[in-house]
N, C-alpha and C positions, 0 to 999 in steps of 0.2 A: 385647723383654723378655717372659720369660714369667710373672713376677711380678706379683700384682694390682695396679692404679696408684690411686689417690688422687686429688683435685683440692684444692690447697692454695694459700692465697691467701697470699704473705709480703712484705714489706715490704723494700727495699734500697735506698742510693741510685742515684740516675737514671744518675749517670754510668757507674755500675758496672754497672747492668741494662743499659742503653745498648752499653757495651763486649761485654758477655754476648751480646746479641741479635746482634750486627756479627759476632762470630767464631763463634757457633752453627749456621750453615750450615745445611745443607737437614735435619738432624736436627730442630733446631730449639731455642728456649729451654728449653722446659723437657728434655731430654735432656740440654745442655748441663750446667743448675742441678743437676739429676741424678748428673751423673758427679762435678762438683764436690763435692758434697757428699758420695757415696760416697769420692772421695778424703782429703778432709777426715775421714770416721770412721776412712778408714783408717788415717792418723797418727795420729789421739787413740788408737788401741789401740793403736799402737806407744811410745806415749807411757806409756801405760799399762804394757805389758811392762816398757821400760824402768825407769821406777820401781821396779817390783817388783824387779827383779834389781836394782836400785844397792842395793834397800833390803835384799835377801839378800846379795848379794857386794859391796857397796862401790861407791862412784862411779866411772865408766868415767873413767882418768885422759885426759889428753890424748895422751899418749906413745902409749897402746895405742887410742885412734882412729886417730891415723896411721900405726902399723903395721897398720893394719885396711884404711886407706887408699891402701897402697903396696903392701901385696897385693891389693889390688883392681885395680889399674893395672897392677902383673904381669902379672896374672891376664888381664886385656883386649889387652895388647900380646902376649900369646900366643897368646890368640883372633885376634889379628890376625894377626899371622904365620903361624901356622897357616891360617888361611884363604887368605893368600894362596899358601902353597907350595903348597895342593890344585889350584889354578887351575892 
């Protein structure tokens, strides 16, 4: 990371710190705590987007997730095929 670091002291339970340290690997905990929480911002602003546009266009119904969702899986099983015919 070329961004300046911090030393910050937070509070979590053991078994969860515990579990963190056990899969943090040779990067190490705080890396680990790090990426988790970069992840974690990164949904609360899609969290955010979201809102916004329900609160301009309306609640995304269910019907049009799933056709979001079945183009997506298209879209992958084509990737897929396609990749293999390259081979």
């Amino acid at each position: 990371m070329s961004d300046p670091t911090g030393k910050y002291s937070i509070t979590m339970p053991r078994d969860i710190a515990e579990a963190a340290r056990a899969r943090s690997g040779p990067s190490g905990l705080s890396a680990y705590v790090a990426a988790a929480v970069a992840r974690q911002i990164e949904r609360d602003n899609v969290d955010e987007l979201i809102q916004v546009a329900e609160a301009e266009h309306g609640p995304i119904t269910d019907e049009e997730v799933q056709a979001l969702r079945d183009q997506l899986h298209q879209a992958r099983r084509q990737q897929t095929q396609g990749g293999a015919n390259a081979a």
